[in-house]
PyMOL Python script that loads the backbone (N, CA, C, O; Angstrom):
from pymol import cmd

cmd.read_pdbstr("""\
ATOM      1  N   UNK A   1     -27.934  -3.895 -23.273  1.00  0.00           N
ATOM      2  CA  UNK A   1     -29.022  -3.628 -22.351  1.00  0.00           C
ATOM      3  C   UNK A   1     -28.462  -2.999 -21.079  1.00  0.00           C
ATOM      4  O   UNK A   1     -27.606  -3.602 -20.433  1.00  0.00           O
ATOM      5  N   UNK A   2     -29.033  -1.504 -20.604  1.00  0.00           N
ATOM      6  CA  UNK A   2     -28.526  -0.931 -19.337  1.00  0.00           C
ATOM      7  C   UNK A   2     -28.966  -1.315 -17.814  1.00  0.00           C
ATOM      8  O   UNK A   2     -30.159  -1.119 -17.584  1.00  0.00           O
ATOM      9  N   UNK A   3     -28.630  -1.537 -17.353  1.00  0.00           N
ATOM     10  CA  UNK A   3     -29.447  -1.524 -15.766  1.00  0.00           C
ATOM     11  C   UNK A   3     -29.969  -0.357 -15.502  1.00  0.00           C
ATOM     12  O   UNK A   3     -31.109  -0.558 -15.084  1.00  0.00           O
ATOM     13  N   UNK A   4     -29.677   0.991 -15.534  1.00  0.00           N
ATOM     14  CA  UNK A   4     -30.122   2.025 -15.527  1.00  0.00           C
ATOM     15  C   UNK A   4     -31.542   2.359 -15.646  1.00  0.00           C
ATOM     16  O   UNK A   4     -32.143   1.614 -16.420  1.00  0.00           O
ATOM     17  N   UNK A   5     -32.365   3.434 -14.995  1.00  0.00           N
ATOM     18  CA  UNK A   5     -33.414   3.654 -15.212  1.00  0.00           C
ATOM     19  C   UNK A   5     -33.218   4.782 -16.584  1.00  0.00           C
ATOM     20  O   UNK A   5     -32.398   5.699 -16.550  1.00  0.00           O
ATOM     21  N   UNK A   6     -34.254   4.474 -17.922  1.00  0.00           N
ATOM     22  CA  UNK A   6     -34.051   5.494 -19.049  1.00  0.00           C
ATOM     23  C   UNK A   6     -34.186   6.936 -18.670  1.00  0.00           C
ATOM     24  O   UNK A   6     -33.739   7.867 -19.341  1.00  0.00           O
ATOM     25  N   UNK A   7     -35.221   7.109 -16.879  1.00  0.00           N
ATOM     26  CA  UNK A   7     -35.988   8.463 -17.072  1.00  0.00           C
ATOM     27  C   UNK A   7     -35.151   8.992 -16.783  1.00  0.00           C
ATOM     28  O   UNK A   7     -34.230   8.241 -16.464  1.00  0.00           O
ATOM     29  N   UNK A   8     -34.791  10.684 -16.659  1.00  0.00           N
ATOM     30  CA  UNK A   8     -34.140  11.684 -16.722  1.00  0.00           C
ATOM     31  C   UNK A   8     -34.166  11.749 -14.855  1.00  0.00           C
ATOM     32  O   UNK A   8     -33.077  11.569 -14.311  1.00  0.00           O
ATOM     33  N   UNK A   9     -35.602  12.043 -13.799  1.00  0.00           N
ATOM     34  CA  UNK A   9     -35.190  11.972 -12.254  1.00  0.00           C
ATOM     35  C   UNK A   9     -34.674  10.778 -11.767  1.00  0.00           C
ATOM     36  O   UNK A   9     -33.925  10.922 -10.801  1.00  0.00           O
ATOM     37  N   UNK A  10     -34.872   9.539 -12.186  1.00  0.00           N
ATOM     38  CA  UNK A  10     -34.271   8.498 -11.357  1.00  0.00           C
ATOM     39  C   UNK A  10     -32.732   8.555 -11.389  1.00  0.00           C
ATOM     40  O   UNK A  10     -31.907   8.332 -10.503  1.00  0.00           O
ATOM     41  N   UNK A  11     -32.595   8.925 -12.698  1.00  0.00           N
ATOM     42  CA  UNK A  11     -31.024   9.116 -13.266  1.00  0.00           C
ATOM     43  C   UNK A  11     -30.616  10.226 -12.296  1.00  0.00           C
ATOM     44  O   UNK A  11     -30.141   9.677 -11.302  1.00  0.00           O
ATOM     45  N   UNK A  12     -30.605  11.209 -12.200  1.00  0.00           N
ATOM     46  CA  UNK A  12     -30.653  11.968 -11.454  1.00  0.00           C
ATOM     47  C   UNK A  12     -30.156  11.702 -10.242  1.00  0.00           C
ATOM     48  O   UNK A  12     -28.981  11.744  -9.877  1.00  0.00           O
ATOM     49  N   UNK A  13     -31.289  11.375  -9.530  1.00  0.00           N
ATOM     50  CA  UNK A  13     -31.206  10.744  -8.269  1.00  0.00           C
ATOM     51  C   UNK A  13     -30.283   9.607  -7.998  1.00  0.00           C
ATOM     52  O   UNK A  13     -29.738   9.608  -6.894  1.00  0.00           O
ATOM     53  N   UNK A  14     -30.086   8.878  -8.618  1.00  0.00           N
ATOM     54  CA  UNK A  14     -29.200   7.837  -8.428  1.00  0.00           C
ATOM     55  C   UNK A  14     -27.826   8.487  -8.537  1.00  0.00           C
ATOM     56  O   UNK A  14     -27.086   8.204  -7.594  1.00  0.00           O
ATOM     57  N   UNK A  15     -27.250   9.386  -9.576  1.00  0.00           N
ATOM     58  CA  UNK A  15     -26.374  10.146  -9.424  1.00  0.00           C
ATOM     59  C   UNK A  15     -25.964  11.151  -8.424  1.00  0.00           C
ATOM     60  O   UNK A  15     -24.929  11.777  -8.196  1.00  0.00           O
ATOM     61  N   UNK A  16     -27.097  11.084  -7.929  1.00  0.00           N
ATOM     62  CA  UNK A  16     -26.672  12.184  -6.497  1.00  0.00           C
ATOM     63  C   UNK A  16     -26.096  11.119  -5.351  1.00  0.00           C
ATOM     64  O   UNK A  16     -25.057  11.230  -4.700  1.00  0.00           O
ATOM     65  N   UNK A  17     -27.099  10.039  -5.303  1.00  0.00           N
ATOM     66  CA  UNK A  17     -26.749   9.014  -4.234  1.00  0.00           C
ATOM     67  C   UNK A  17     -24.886   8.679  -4.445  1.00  0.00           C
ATOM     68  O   UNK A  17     -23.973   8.777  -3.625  1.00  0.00           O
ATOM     69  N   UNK A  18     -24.881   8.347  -5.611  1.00  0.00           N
ATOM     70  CA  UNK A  18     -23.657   7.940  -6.326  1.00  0.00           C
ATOM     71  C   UNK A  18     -22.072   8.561  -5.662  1.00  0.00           C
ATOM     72  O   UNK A  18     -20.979   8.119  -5.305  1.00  0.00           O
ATOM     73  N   UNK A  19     -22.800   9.858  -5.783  1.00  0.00           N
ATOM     74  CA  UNK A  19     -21.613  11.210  -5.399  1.00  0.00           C
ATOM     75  C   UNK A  19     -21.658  11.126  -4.083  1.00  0.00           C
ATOM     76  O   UNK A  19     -20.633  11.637  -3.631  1.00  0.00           O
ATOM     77  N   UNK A  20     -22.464  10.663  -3.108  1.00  0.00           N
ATOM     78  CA  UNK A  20     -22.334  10.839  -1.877  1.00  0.00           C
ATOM     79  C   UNK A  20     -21.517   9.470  -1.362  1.00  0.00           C
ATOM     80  O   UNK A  20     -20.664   9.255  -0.501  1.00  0.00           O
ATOM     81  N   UNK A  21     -22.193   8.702  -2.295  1.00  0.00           N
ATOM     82  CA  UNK A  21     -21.321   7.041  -1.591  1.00  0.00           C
ATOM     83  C   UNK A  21     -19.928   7.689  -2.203  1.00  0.00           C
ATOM     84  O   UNK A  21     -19.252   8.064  -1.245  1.00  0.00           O
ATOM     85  N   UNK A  22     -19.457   7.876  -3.081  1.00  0.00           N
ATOM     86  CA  UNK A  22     -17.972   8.588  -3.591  1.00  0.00           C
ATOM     87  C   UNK A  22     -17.664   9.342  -2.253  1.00  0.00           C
ATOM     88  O   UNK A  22     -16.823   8.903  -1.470  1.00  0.00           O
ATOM     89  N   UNK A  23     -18.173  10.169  -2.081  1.00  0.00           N
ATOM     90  CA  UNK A  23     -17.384  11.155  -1.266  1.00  0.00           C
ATOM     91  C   UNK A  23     -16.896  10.278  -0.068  1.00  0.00           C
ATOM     92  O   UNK A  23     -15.712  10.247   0.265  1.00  0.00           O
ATOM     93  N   UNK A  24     -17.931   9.529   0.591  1.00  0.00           N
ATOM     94  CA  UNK A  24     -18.089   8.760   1.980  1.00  0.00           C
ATOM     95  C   UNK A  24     -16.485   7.887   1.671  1.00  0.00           C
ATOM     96  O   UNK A  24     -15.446   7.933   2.329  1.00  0.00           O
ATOM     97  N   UNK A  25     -16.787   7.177   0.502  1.00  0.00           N
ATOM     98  CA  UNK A  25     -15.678   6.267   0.449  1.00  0.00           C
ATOM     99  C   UNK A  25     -14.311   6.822   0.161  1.00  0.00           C
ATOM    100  O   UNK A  25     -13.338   6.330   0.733  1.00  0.00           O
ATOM    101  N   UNK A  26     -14.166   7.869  -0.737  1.00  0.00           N
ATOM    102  CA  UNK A  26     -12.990   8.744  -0.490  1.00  0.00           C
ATOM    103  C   UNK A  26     -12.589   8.787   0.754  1.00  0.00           C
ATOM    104  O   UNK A  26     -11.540   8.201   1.023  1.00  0.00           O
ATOM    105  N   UNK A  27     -13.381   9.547   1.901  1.00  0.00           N
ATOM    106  CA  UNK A  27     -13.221   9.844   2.514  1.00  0.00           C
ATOM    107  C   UNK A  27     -12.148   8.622   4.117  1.00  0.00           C
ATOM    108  O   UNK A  27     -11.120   8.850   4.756  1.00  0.00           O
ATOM    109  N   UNK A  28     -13.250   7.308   4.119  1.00  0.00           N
ATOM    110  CA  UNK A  28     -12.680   6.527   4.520  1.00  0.00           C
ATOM    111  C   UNK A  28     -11.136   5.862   3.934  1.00  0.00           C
ATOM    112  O   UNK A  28     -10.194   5.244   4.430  1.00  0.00           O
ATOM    113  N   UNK A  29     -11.425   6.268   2.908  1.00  0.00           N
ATOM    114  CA  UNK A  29      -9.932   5.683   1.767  1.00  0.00           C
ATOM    115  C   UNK A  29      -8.630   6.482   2.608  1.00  0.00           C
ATOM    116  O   UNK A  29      -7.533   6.070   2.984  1.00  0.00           O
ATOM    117  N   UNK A  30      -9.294   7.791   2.703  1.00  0.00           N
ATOM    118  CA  UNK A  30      -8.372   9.163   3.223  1.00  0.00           C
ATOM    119  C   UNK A  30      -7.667   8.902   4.870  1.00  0.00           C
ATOM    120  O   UNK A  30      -6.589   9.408   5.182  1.00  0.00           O
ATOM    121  N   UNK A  31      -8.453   8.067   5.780  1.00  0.00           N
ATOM    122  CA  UNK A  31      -8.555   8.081   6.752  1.00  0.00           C
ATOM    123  C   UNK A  31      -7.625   6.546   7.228  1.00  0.00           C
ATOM    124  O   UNK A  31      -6.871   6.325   8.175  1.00  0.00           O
ATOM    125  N   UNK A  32      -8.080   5.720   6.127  1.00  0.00           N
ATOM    126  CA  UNK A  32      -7.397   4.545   6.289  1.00  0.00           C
ATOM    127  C   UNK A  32      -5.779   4.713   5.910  1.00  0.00           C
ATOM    128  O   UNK A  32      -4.835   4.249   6.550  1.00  0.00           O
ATOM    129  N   UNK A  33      -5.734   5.402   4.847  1.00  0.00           N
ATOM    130  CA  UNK A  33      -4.021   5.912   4.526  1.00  0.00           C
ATOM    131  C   UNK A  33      -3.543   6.466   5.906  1.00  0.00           C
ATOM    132  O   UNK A  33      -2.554   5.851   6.305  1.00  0.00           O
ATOM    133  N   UNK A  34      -3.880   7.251   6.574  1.00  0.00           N
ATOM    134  CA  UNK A  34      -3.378   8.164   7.502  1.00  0.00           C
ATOM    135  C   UNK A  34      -3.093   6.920   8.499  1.00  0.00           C
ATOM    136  O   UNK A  34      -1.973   6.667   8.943  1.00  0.00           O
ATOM    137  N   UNK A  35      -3.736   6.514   8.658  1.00  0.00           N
ATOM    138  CA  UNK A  35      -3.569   5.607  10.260  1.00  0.00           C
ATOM    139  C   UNK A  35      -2.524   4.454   9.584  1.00  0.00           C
ATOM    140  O   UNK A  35      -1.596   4.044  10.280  1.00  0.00           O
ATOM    141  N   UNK A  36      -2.714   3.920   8.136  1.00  0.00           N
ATOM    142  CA  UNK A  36      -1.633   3.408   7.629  1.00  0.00           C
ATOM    143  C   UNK A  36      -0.152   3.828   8.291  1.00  0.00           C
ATOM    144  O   UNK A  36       0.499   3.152   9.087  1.00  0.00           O
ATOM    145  N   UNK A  37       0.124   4.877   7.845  1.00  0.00           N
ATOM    146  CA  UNK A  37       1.194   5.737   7.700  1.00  0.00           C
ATOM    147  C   UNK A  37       1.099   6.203   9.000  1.00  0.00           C
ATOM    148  O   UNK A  37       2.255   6.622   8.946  1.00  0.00           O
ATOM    149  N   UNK A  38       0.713   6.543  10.257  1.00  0.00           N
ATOM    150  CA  UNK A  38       1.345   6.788  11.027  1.00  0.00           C
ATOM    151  C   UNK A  38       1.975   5.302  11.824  1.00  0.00           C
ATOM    152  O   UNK A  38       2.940   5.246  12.586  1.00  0.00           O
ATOM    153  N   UNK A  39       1.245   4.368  11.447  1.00  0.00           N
ATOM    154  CA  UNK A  39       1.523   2.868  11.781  1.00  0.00           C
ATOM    155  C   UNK A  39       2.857   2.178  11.455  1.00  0.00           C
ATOM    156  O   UNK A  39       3.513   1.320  12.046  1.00  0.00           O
ATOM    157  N   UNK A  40       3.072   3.035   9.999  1.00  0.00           N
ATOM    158  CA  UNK A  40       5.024   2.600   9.771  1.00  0.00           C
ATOM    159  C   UNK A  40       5.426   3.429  10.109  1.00  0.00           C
ATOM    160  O   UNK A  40       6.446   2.958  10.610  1.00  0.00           O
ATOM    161  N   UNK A  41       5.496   4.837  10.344  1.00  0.00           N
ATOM    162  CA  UNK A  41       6.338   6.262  10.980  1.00  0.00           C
ATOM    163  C   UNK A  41       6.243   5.582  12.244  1.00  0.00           C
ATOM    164  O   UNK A  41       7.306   5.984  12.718  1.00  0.00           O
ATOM    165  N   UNK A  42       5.738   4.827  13.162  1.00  0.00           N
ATOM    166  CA  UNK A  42       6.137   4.243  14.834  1.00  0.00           C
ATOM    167  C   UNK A  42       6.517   3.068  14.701  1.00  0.00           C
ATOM    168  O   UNK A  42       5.798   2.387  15.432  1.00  0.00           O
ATOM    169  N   UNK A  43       7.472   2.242  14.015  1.00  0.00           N
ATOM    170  CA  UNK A  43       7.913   1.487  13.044  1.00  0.00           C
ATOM    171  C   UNK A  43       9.842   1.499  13.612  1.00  0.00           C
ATOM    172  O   UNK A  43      10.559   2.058  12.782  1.00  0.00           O
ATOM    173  N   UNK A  44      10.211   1.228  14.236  1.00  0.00           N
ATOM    174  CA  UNK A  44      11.861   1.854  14.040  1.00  0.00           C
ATOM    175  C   UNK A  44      12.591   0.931  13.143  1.00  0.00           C
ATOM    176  O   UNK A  44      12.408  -0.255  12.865  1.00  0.00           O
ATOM    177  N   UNK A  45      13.232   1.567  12.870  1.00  0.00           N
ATOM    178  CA  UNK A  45      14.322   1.244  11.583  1.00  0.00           C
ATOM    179  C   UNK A  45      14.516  -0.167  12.022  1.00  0.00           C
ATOM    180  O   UNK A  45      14.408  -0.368  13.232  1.00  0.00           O
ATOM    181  N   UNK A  46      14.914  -1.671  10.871  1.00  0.00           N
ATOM    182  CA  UNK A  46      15.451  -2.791  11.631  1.00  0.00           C
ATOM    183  C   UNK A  46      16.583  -2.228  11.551  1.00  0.00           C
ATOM    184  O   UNK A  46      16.961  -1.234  10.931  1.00  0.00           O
ATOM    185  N   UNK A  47      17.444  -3.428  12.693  1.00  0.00           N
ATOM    186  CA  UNK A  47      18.734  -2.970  12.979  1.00  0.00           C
ATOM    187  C   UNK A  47      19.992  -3.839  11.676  1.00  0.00           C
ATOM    188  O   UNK A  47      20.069  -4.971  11.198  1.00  0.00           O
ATOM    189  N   UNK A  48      20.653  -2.772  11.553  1.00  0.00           N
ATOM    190  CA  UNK A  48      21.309  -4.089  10.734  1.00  0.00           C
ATOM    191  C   UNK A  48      22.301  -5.296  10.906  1.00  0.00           C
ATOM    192  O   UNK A  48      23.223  -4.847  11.586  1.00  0.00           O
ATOM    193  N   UNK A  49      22.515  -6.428  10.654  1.00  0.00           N
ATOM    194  CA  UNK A  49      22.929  -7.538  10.451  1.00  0.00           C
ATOM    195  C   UNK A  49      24.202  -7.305  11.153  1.00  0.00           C
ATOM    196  O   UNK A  49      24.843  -6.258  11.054  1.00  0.00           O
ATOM    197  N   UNK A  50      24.592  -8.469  11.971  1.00  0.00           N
ATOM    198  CA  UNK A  50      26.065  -7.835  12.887  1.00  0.00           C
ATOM    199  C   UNK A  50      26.954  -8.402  12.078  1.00  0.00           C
ATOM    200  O   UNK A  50      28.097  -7.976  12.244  1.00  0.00           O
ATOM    201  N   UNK A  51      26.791  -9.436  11.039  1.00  0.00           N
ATOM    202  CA  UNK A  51      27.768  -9.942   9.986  1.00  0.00           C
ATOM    203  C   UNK A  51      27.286 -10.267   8.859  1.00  0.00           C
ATOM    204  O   UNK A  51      26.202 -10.849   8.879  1.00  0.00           O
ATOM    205  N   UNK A  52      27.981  -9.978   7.456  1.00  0.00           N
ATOM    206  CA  UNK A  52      26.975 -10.247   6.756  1.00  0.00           C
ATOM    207  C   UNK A  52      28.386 -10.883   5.660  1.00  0.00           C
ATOM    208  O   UNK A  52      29.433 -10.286   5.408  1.00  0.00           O
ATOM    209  N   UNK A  53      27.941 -12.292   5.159  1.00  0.00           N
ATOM    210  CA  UNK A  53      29.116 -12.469   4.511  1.00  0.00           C
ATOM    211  C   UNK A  53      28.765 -12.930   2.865  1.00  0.00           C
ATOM    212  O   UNK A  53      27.942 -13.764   2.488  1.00  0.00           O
ATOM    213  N   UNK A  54      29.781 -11.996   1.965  1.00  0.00           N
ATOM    214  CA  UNK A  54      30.063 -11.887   0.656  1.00  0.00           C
ATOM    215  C   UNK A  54      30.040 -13.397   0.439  1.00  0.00           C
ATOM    216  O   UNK A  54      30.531 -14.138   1.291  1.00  0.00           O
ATOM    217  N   UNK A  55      29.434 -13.922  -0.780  1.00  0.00           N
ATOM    218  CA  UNK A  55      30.013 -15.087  -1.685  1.00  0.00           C
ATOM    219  C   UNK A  55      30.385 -14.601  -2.972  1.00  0.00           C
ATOM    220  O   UNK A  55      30.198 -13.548  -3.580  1.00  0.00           O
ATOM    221  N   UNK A  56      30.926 -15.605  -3.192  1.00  0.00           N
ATOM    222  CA  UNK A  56      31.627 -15.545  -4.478  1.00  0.00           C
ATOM    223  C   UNK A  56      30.418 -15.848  -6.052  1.00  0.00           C
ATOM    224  O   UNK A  56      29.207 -15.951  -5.856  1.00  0.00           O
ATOM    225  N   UNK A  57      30.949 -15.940  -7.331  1.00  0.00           N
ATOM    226  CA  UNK A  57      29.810 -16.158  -8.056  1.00  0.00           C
ATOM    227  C   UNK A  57      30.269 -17.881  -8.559  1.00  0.00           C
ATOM    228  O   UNK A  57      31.468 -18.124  -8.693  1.00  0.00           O
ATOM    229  N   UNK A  58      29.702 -18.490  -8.696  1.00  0.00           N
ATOM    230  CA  UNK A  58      29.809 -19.908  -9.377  1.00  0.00           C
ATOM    231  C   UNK A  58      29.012 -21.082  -8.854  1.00  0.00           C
ATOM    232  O   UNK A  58      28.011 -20.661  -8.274  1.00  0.00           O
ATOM    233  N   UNK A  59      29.069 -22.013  -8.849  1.00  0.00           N
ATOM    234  CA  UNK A  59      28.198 -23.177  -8.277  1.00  0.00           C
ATOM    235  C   UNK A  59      28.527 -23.522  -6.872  1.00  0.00           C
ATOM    236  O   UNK A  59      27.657 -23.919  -6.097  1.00  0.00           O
ATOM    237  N   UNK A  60      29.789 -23.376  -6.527  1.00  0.00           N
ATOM    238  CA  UNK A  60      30.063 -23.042  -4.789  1.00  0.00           C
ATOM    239  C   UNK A  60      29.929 -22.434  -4.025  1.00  0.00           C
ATOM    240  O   UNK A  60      29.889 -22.578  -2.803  1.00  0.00           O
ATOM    241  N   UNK A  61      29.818 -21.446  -4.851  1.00  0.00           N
ATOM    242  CA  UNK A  61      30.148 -20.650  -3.838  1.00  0.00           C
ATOM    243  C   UNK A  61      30.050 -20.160  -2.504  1.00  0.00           C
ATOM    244  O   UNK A  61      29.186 -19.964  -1.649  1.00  0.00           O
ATOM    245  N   UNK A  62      31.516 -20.015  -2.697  1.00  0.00           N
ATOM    246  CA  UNK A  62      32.897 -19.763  -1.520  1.00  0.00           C
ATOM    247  C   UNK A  62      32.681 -18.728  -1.222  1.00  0.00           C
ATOM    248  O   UNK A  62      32.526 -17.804  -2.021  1.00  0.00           O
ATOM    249  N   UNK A  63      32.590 -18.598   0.600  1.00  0.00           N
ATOM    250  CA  UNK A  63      32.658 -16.977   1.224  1.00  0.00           C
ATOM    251  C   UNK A  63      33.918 -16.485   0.635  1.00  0.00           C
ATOM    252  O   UNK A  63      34.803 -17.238   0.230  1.00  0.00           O
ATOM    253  N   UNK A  64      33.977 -15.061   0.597  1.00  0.00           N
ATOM    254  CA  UNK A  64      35.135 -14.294  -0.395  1.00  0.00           C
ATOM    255  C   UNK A  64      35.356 -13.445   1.027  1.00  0.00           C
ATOM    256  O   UNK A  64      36.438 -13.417   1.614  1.00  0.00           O
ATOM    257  N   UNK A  65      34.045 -12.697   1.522  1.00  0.00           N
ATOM    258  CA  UNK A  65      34.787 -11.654   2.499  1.00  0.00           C
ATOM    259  C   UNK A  65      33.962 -12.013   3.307  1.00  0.00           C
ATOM    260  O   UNK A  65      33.088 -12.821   2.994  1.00  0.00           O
ATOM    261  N   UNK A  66      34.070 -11.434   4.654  1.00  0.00           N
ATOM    262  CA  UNK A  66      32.950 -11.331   6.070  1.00  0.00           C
ATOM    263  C   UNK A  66      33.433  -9.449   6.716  1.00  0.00           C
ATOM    264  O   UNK A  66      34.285  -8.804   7.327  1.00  0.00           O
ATOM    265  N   UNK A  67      31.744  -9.334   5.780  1.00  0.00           N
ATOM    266  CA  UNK A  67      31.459  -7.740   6.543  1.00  0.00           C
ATOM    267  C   UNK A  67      31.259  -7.800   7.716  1.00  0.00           C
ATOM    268  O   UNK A  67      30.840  -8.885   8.116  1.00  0.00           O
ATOM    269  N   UNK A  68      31.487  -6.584   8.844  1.00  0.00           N
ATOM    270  CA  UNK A  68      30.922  -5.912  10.263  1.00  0.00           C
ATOM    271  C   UNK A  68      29.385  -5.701   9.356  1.00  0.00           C
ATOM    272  O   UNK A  68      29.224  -5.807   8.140  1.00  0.00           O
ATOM    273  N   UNK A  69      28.632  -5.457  10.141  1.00  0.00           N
ATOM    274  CA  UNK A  69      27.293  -4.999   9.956  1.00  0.00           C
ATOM    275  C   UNK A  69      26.849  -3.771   9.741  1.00  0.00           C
ATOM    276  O   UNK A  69      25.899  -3.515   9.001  1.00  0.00           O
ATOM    277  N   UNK A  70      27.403  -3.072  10.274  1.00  0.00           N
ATOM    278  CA  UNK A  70      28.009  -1.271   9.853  1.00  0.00           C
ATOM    279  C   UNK A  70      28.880  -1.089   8.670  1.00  0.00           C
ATOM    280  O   UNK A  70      29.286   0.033   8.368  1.00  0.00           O
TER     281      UNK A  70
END
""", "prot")
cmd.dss("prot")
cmd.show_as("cartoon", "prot")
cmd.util.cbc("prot")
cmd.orient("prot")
């Protein structure tokens, strides 16, 4: 069973409405990306870690090395 009207103008018409709510919402879709994206482009890089230290692999694990952060 359709929700749809069977006749040929309502169909119609509802399909026109259809294409316009599409476009509208594209459109906001379009607008919301942008402001997305300029929102992480003003974003600066994090800085990285001033030490960052290696473990080893096993159930202890034991620091092995200690990186600079660079």
């Amino acid at each position: 069973m359709s929700v749809l009207p069977p006749d040929l103008s309502p169909l119609r018409t509802l399909a026109t409405y259809l294409r316009g709510e599409l476009s509208r919402t594209e459109q906001a879709l379009a607008a919301a990306e942008k402001r997305e994206a300029a929102t992480t482009r003003k974003q600066p890089a994090p800085e990285p870690p001033a030490l960052l230290v290696e473990r080893g692999i096993g159930v202890g694990r034991l620091p092995v090395r200690v990186h600079a952060g660079d």
